[in-house]
Wavefront OBJ file of the C-alpha trace (Angstrom):
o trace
v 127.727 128.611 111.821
v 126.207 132.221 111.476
v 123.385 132.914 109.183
v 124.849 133.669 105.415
v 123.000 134.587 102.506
v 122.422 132.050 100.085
v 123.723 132.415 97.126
v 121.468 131.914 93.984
v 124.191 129.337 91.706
v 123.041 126.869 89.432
v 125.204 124.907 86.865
v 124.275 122.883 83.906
v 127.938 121.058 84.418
v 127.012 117.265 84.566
v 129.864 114.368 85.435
v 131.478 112.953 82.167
v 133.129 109.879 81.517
v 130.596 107.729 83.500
v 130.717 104.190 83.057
v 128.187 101.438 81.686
v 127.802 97.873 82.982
v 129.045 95.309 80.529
v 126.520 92.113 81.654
v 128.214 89.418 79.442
v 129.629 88.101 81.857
v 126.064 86.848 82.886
v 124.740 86.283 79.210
v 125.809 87.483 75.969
v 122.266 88.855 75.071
v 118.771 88.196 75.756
v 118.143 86.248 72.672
v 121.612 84.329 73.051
v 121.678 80.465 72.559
v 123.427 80.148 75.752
v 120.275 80.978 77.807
v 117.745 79.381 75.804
v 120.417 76.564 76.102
v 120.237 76.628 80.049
v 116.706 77.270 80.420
v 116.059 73.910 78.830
v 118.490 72.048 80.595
v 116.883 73.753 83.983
v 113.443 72.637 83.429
v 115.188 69.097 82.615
v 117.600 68.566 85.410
v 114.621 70.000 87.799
v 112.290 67.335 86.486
v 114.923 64.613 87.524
v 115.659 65.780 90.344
v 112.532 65.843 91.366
v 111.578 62.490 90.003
v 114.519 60.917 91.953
v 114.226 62.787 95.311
v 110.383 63.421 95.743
v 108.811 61.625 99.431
v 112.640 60.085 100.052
v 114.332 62.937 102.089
v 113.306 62.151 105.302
v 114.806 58.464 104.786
v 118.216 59.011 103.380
v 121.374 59.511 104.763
v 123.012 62.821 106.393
v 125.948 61.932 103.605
v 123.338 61.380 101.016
v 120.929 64.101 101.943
v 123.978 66.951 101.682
v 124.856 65.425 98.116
v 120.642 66.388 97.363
v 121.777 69.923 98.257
v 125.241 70.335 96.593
v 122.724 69.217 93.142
v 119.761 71.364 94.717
v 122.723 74.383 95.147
v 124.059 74.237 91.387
v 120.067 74.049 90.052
v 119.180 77.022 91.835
v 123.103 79.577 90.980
v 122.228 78.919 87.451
v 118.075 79.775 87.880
v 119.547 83.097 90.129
v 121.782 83.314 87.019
v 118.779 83.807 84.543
v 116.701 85.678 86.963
v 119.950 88.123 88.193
v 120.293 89.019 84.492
v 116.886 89.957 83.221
v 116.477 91.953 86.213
v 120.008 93.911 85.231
v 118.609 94.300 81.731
v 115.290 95.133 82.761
v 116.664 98.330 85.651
v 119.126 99.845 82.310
v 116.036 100.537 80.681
v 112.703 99.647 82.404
v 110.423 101.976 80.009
v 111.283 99.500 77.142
v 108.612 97.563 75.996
v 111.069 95.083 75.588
v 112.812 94.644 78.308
v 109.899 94.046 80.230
v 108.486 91.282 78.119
v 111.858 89.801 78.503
v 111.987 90.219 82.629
v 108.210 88.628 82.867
v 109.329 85.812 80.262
v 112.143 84.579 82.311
v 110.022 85.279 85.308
v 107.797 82.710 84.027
v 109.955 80.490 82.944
v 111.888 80.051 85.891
v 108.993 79.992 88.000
v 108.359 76.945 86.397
v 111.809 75.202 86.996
v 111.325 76.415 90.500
v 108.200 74.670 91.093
v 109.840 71.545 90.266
v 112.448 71.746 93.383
v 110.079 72.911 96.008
v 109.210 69.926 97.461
v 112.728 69.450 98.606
v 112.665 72.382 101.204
v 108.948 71.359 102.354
v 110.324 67.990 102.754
v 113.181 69.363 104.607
v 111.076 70.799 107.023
v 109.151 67.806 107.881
v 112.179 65.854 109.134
v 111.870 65.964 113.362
v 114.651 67.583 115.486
v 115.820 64.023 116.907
v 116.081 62.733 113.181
v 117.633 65.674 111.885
v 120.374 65.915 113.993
v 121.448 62.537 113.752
v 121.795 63.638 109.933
v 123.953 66.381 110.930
v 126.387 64.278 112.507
v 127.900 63.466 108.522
v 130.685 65.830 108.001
v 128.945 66.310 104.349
v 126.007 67.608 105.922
v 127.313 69.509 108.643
v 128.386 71.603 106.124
v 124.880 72.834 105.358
v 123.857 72.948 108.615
v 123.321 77.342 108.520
v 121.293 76.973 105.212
v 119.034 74.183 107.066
v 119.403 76.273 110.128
v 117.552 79.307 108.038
v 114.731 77.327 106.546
v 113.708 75.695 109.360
v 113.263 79.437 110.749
v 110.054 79.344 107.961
v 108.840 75.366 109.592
v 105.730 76.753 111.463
v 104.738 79.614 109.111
v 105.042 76.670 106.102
v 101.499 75.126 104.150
v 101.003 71.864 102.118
v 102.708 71.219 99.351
v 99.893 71.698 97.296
v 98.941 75.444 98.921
v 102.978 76.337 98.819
v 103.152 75.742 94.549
v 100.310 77.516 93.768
v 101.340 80.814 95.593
v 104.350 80.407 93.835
v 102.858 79.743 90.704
v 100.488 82.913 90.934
v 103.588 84.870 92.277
v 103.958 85.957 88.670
v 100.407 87.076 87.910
v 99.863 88.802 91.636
v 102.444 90.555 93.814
v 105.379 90.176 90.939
v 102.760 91.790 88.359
v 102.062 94.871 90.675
v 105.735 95.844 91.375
v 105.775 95.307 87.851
v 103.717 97.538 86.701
v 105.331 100.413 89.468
v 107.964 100.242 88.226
v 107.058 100.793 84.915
v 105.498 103.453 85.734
v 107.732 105.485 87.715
v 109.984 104.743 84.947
v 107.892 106.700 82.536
v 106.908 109.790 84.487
v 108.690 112.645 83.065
v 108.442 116.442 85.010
v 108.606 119.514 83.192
v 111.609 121.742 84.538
v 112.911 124.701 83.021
v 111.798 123.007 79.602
v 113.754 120.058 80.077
v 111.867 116.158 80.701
v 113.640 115.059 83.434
v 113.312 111.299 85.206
v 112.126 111.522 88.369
v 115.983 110.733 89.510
v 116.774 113.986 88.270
v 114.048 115.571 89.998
v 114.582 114.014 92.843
v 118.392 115.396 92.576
v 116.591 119.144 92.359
v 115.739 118.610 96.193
v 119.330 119.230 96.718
v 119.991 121.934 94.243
v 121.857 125.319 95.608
v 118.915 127.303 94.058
v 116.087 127.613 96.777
v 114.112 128.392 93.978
v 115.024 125.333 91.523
v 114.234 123.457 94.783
v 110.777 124.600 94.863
v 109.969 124.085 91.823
v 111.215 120.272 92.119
v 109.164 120.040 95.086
v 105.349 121.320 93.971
v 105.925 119.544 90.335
v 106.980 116.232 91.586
v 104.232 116.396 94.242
v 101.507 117.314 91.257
v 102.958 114.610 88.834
v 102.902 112.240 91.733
v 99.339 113.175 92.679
v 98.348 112.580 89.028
v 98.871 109.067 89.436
v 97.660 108.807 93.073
v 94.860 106.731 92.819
v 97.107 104.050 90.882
v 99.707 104.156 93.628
v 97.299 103.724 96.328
v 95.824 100.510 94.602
v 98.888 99.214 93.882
v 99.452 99.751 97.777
v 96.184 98.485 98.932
v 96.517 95.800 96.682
v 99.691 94.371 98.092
v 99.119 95.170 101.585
v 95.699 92.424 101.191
v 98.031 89.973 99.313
v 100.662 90.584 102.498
v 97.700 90.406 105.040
v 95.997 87.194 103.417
v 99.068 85.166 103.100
v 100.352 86.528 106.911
v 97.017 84.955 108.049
v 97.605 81.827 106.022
v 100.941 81.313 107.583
v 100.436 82.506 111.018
v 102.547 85.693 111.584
v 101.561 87.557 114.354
v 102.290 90.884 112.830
v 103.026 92.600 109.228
v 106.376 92.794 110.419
v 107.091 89.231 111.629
v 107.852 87.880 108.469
v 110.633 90.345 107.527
v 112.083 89.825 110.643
v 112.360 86.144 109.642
v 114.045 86.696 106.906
v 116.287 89.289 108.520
v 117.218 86.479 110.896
v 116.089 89.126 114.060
v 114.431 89.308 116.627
v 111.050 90.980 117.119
v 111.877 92.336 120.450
v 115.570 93.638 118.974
v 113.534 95.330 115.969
v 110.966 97.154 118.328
v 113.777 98.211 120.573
v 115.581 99.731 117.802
v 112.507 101.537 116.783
v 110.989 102.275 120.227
v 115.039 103.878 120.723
v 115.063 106.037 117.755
v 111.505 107.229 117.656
v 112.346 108.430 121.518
v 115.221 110.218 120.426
v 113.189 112.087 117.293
v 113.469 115.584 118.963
v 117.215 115.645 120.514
v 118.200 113.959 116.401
v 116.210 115.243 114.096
v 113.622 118.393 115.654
v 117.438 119.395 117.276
v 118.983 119.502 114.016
v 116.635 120.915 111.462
v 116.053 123.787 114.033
v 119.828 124.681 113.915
v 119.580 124.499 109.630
v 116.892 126.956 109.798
v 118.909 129.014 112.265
v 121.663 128.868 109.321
v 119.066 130.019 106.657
v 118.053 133.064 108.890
v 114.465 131.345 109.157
v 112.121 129.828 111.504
v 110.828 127.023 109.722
v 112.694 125.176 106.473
v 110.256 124.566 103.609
v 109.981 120.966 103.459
v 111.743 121.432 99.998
v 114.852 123.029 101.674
v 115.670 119.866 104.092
v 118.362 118.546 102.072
v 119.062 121.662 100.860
v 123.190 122.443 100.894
v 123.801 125.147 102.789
v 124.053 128.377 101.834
v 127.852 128.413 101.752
v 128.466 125.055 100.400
v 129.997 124.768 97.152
v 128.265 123.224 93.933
v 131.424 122.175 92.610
v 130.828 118.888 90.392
v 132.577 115.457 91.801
v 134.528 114.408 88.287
v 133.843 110.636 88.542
v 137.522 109.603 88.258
v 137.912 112.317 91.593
v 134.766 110.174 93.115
v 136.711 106.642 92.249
v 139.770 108.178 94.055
v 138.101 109.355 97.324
v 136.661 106.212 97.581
v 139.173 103.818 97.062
v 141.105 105.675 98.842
v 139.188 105.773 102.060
v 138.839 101.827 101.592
v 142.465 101.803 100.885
v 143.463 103.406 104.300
v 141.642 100.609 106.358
v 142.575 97.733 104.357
v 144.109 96.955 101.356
v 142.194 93.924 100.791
v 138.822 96.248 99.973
v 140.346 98.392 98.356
v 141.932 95.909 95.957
v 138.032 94.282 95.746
v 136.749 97.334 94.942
v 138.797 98.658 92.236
v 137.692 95.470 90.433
v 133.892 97.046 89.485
v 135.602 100.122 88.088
v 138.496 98.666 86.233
v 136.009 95.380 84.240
v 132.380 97.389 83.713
v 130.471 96.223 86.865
v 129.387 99.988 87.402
v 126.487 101.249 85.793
v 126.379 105.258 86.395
v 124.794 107.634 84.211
v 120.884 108.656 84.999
v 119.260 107.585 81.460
v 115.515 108.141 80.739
v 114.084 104.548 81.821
v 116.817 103.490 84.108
v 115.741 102.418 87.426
v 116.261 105.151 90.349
v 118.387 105.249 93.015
v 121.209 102.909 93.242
v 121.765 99.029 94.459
v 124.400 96.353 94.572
v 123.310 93.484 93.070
v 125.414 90.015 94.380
v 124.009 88.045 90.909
v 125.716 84.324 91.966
v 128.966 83.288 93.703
v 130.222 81.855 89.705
v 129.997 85.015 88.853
v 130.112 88.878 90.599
v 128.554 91.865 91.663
v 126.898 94.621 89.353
v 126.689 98.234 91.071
v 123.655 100.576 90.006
v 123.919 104.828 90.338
v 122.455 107.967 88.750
v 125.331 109.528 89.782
v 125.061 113.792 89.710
v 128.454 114.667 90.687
v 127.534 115.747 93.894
v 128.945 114.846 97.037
v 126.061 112.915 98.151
v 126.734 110.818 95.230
v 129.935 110.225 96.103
v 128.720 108.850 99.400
v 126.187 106.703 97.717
v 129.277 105.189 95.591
v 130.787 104.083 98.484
v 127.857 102.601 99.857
v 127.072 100.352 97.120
v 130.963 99.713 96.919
v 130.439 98.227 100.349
v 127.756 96.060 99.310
v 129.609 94.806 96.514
v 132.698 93.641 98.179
v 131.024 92.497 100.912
v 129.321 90.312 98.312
v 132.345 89.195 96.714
v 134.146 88.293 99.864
v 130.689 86.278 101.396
v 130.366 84.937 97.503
v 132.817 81.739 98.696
v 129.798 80.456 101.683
v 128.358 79.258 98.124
v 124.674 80.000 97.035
v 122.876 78.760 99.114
v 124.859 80.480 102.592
v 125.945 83.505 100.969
v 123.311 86.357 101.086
v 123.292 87.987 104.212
v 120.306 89.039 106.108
v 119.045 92.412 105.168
v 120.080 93.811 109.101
v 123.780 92.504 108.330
v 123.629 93.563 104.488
v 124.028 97.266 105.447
v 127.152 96.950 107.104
v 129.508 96.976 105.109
v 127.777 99.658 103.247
v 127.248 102.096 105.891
v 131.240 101.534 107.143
v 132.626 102.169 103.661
v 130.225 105.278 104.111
v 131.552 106.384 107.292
v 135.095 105.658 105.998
v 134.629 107.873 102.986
v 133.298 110.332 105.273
v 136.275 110.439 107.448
v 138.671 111.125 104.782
v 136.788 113.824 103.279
v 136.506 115.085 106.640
v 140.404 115.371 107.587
v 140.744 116.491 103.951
v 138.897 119.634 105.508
v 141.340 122.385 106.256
v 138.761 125.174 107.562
v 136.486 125.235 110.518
v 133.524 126.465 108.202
v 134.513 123.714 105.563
v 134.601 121.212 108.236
v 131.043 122.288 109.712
v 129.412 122.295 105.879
v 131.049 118.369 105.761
v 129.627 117.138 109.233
v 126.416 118.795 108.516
v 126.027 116.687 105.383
v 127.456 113.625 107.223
v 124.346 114.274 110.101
v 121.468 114.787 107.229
v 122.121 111.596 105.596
v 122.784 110.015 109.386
v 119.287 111.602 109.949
v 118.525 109.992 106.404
v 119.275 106.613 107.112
v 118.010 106.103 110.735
v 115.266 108.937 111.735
v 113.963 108.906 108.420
v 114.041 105.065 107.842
v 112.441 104.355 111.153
v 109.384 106.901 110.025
v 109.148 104.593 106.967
v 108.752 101.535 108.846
v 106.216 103.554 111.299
v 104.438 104.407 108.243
v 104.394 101.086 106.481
v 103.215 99.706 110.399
v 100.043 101.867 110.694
v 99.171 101.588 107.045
v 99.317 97.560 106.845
v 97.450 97.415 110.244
v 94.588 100.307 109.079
v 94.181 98.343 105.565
v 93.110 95.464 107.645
v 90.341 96.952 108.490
v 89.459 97.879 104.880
v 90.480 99.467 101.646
v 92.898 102.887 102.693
v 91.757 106.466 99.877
v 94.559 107.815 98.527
v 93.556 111.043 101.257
v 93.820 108.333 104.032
v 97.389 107.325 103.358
v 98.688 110.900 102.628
v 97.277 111.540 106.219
v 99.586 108.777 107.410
v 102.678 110.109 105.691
v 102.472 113.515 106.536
v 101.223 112.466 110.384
v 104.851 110.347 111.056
v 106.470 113.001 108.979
v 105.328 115.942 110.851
v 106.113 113.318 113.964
v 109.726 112.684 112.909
v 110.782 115.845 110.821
v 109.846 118.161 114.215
v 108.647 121.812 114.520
v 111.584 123.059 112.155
v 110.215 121.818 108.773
v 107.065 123.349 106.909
v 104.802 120.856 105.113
v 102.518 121.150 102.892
v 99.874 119.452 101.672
v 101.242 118.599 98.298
v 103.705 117.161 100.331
v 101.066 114.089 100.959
v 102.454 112.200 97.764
v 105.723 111.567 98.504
v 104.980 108.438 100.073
v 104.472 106.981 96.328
v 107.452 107.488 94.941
v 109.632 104.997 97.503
v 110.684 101.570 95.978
v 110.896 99.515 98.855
v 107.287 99.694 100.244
v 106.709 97.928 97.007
v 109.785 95.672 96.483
v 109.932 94.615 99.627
v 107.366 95.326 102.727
v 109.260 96.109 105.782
v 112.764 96.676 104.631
v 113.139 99.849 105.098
v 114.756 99.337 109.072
v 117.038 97.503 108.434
v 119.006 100.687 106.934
v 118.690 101.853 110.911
v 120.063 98.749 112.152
v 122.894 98.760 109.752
v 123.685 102.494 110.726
v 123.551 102.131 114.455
v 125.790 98.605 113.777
v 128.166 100.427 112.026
v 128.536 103.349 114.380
v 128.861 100.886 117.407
v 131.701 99.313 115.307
v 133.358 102.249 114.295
v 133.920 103.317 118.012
v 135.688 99.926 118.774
v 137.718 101.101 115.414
v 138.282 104.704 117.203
v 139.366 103.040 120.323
v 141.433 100.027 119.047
v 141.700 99.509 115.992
v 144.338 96.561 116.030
v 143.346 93.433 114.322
v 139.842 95.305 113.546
v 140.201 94.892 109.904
v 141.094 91.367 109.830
v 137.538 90.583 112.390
v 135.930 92.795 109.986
v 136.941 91.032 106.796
v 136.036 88.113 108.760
v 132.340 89.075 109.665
v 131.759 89.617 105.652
v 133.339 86.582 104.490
v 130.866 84.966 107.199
v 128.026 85.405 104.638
v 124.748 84.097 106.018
v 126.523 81.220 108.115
v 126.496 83.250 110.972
v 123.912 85.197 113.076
v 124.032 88.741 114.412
v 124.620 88.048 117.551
v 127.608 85.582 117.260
v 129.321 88.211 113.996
v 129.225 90.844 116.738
v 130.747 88.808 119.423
v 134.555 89.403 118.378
v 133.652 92.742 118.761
v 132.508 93.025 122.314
v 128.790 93.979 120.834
v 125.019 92.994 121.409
v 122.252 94.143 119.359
v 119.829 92.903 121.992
v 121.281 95.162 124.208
v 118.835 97.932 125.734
v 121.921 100.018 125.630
v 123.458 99.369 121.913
v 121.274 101.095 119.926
v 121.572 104.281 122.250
v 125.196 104.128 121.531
v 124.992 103.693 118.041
v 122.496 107.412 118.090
v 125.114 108.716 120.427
v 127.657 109.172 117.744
v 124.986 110.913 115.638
v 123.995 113.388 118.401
v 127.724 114.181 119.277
v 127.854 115.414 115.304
v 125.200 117.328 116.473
v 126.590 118.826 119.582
v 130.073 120.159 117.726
v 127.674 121.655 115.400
v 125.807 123.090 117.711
v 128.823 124.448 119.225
v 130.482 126.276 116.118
v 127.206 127.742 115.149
l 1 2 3 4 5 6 7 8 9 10 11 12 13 14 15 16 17 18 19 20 21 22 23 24 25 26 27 28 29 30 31 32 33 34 35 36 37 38 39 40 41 42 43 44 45 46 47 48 49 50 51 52 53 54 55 56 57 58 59 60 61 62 63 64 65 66 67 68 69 70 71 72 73 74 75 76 77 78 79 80 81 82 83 84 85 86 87 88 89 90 91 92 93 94 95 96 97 98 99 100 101 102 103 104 105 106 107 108 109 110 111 112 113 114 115 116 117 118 119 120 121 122 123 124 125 126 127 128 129 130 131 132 133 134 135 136 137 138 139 140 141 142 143 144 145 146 147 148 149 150 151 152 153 154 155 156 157 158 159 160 161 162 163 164 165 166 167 168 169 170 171 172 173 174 175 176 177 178 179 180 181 182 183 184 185 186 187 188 189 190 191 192 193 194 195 196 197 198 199 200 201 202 203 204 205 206 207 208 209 210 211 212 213 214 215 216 217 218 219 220 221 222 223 224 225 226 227 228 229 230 231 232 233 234 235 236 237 238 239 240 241 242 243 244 245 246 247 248 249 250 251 252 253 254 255 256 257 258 259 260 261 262 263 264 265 266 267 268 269 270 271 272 273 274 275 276 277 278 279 280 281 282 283 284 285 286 287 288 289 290 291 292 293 294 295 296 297 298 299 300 301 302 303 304 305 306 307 308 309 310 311 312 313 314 315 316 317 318 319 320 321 322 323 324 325 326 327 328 329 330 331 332 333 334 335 336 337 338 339 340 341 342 343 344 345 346 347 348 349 350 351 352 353 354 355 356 357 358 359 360 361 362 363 364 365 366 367 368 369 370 371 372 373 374 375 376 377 378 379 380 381 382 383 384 385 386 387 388 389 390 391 392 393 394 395 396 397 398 399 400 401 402 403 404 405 406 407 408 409 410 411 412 413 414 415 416 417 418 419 420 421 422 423 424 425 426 427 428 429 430 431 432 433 434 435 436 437 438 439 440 441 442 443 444 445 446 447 448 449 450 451 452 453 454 455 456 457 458 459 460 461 462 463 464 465 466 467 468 469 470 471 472 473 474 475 476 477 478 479 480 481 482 483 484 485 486 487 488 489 490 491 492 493 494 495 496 497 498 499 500 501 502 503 504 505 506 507 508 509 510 511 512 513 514 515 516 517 518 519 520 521 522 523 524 525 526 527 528 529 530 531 532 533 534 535 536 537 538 539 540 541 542 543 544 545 546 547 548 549 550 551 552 553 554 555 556 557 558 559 560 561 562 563 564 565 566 567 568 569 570 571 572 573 574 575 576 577 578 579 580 581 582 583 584 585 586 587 588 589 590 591 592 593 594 595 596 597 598 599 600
């Protein structure tokens, strides 16, 4: 693509007709019978359960021990029940005073319940190999045997019972009560555009505006707003990076890391592959790339404010949301039937929430709520096509949630490496219809340049995250981190990962604050990598043979957490401790590159 002028167009046009969730199928309201109703007869079936069970696991019966967890399983769907909904309620509006007395109530409450029923895990745990598996010869049992399988993961990392209730008790008060009060206030900050108070979702949004100028002026407020509240951001940080640190020590992780990776069901050594793979492959991704966008904006270096910017002959047509619900379904449609018939279920009975509102939480998730019941989706959808892209990610999630929903409670969340499958393929299978839909050369490039930036998104940028998060949990070890100390950090791995092509700036140093998941949850942040390189490993088998794909695909979701990474990739002819995977998972993103590279 030659250099064009850019074109100064801005519109006012937003999406209409966007829909709302409709959570009654969870609870009627928040001061409904129903849940006062189940709360009590939580706290009461806990207590019995307890009562009955408490020091007598490791001497009943395989049969009897799997009818413990069938009543363990129903206890804990209806306390995910409580907990699924006031956290719904609370992300529609989170700057309501009341909504957030409601989310730490039931917080609280079920906190309490859960106390009750830890002992039975603990208890779990202390049962020897040689004993357990003579349990797991009952049928009953054998059934459980992946949920056992994952807790005994947690056996050497786990404390007394004594040690184990009070963290869990004080869960609400610490670590809950700081992502708490984030959240709240990133809810509330409002930035001063063109005299309008926008959310910082619709500033965010700016950052992709057509109007280089709009863009700026997204950029330097957001980074002054942000700066504003530095000093409470870094605390927060600080603050749960000790908690993190303390408890690591208590339970004998090796690294920050290691305890995500537990969770995540992965390997350390696959995890530091991945990274060690993409962080090598920074300049021929990401430095290659951002160098030809500048090239394309006639300059040498791209403001940072101008790296998602569209390019200069891109259209700012708005993405009607029914148009959006087509392309997507759609796309699903033309691989299988069976997700496209899922998915059409969240737009046709209110499990989409989509309008940015003042208070809403940003960005977008999929969240599974039980197996009794379904899915709710999350956007702050713009209308543009990156929104349309984010749709069918979180469409993935969801019907990969409904489909692993039948493993039961207990066996159906998937580890956070496998969670972005199914997201990341409905991506790349929205991406390929658009793409084909593409009759010019030029309209082609403008779609596989977007289709590379949120590649670059999802992996290079990702993988800086988790480099990021790294050095800062190891450095607060040490000590308390200034605000000037972490902004070093960010704009060090930035400057690292970003390459020669993109101009930062100081007030640039902030923008570390702003993202969720170094708060929500420490170390997250590559598994979106994994799930990317996954996905484009799978979508070459696709490319190459696509006959009885769908079904083994279908398969691998319904799997739910029953199954490991290693033996879900197996029908599939892939292994993610393979030196060699990852690299072909980046090769698909760097031959994007090359064809750009080649029609420039």
């Amino acid at each position: 693509m030659k250099k064009i002028e850019p074109v100064n167009l801005y519109s006012n046009n937003k999406p209409a007709n966007l829909p709302e969730w409709d959570l009654s199928d969870l609870y009627p309201g928040v001061k409904s019978q129903v849940l006062k109703e189940d709360l009590e007869r939580l706290m009461l079936n806990a207590e019995k359960f307890k009562k009955k069970y408490q020091t007598n696991i490791a001497e009943i019966s395989g049969t009897k021990l799997a009818h413990c967890i069938i009543e363990f399983e129903k206890i804990e769907e209806n306390i995910s029940r409580i907990m699924s909904y006031a956290q719904l309620v609370y992300a529609t509006d989170m700057s309501d005073s009341n909504n957030g007395q409601f989310y730490q109530s039931m917080q609280e409450a079920v906190t309490k319940i859960s106390s009750k029923l830890l002992f039975f895990t603990l208890e779990i745990n202390r049962i020897e190999d040689a004993e357990l598996d003579k349990k797991l010869e009952s049928p009953e049992l054998s059934h459980f045997k992946p949920w056992i399988r994952d807790i005994r993961i947690f056996r050497p990392h786990q404390l007394s019972d004594e040690l184990e209730e009070m963290l869990l008790e004080k869960s609400v008060t610490g670590r809950s009560a700081w992502v708490r009060l984030f959240d709240e206030t990133m809810a509330n900050l409002r930035f001063k555009i063109d005299d309008q108070e926008l959310t910082i979702a619709e500033t965010l949004d700016r950052l992709s505006h057509k109007n280089s100028d709009k863009r700026k002026d997204a950029a330097e407020i957001l980074g002054t707003e942000l700066n504003n509240n530095i000093k409470l951001y870094s605390l927060i940080t600080n603050s749960l990076a000790k908690d993190k640190e303390i408890e690591d020590k208590w339970r004998c992780y090796a690294k920050p890391v290691s305890s995500r990776n537990r969770v995540n069901q992965v390997e350390d050594d696959v995890v530091e592959a991945l990274v060690t793979t993409v962080t090598k492959s920074y300049e021929k991704l990401s430095h290659r790339y951002y160098k030809l966008k500048a090239e394309w904006f006639g300059v040498e270096q791209l403001n940072y404010w101008d790296r998602n910017a569209p390019l200069p002959n891109d259209s700012d047509t708005i993405i009607e949301w029914k148009d959006a619900k087509r392309i997507v379904l759609d796309s699903y449609n033309s691989f299988s039937p069976t997700l496209a018939s899922i998915g059409a279920e969240f737009f046709d009975k209110n499990w989409i929430d989509a309008p940015p509102r003042a208070g809403k939480a940003s960005g977008a998730f999929a969240h599974p709520t039980v197996p009794s019941a379904h899915p709710y989706l999350l956007l702050n959808y713009q209308g543009k096509s990156r929104d349309v892209m984010t749709l069918a990610h979180e469409l993935g999630h969801g019907v990969h949630q409904v489909l692993a929903s039948q493993q039961g409670h207990l066996m159906a969340d998937t580890p956070l490496t496998l969670a972005e499958t199914a997201s990341v393929f409905g991506e790349m299978l929205t991406f390929q219809t658009l793409l084909k839909s593409k009759s010019s050369p030029q309209e082609r490039n403008i779609m596989l340049a977007s289709k590379v930036e949120d590649m670059l998104n999802t992996v290079v940028r990702q993988i800086a995250f988790h480099e990021f998060e790294t050095i800062v949990h190891d450095q607060r070890r040490h000590g308390e981190l200034t605000p000037e100390a972490i902004g070093d950090v960010w704009m060090s791995v930035q400057e690292r990962s970003l390459g020669p092509a993109i101009k930062l700036e100081r007030n640039y140093a902030s923008f570390w604050s702003y993202i969720p998941h170094f708060i929500h949850s420490p170390f997250y942040v590559y598994a979106y990598a994994f799930g990317d390189c996954l996905v484009n490993s799978l979508y070459a088998v696709y490319e190459e043979s696509n006959e009885g794909f769908a079904e083994n695909y279908i398969e691998m979701l319904r799997a739910g957490g029953t199954l490991r990474h290693k033996e879900l990739l197996q029908p599939f002819n892939l292994d993610a401790s393979d030196s060699t995977f990852w690299a072909k998972g980046l090769s698909l993103v760097e031959n994007f590159i090359d064809q750009l590279d080649d029609g420039k």
